[in-house]
N, C-alpha and C positions, 0 to 999 in steps of 0.2 A: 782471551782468557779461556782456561782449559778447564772441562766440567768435571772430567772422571777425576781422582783423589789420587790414583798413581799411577804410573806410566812405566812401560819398563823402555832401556833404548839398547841396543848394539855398539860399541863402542871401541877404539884404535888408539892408546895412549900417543900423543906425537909427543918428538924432543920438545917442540914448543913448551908441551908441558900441558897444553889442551886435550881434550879426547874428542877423534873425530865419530862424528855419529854417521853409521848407515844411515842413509837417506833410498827412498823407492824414486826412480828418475822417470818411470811411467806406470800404467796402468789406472783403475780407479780412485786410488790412495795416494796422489804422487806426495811426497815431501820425508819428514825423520818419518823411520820405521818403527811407529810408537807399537807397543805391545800392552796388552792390558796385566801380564803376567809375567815372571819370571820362567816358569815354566813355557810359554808361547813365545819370548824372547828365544829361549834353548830351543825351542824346534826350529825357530825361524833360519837360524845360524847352522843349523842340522840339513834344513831342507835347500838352504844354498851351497854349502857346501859342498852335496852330492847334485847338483844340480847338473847335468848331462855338458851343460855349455862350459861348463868351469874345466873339463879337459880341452880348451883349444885355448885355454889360459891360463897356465897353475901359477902366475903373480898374484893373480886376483883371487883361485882358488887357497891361496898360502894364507893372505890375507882374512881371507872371512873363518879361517879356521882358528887365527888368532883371535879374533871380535871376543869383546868380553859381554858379559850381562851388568847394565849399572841401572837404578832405581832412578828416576828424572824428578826432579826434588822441587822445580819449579811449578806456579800456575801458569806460566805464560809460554806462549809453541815456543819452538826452538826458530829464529829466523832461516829463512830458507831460499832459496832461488830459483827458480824454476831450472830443471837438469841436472843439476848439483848432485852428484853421489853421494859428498860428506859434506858436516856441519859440523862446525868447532864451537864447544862448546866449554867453557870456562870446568876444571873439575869441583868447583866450591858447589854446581850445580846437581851434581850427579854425585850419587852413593853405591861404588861397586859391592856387586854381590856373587861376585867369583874370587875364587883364591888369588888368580892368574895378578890380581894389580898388585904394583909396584909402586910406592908413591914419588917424583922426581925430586931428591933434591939437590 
């Protein structure tokens, strides 16, 4: 169970029709790239995107420039795996809060 009331995530609409959520694959936070903030969601997406590494990969740099900001509606974590970059997350879970979504039908 999740204590804080709202959660913000980073998020990849796939054809599946899921949204893959960033995930942190090391450091002291590994797992979803929960935000406490919509705002802190936007830098986080800001701050990888000019991240110096992302010019010896502009797939991965393409990608996180897409990432949307969506509000995490559950109490419960997002299941995760240890290493995992993305977590598929059903959209009934998650409430976008950027223009950018598109809903699949």
């Amino acid at each position: 169970m999740m204590n804080h009331e709202t959660y913000y995530v980073l998020g990849w609409p796939q054809p599946s029709g899921k949204i893959a959520i960033l995930c942190r694959s090391r450091g002291n936070n590994p797992g979803p790239a929960y935000c406490w903030s919509k705002r802190e969601a936007i830098q986080l997406r800001t701050r990888l995107a000019n991240d110096k590494r992302g010019e010896q990969n502009p797939s991965a740099r393409r990608i996180i420039r897409q990432l949307l900001v969506y509000r995490y509606l559950s109490n419960h974590p997002l299941p995760w795996r240890n290493g995992d970059l993305w977590v598929y997350c059903d959209p009934g879970y998650l409430e976008p809060m950027e223009a950018g979504f598109a809903p699949a039908y």
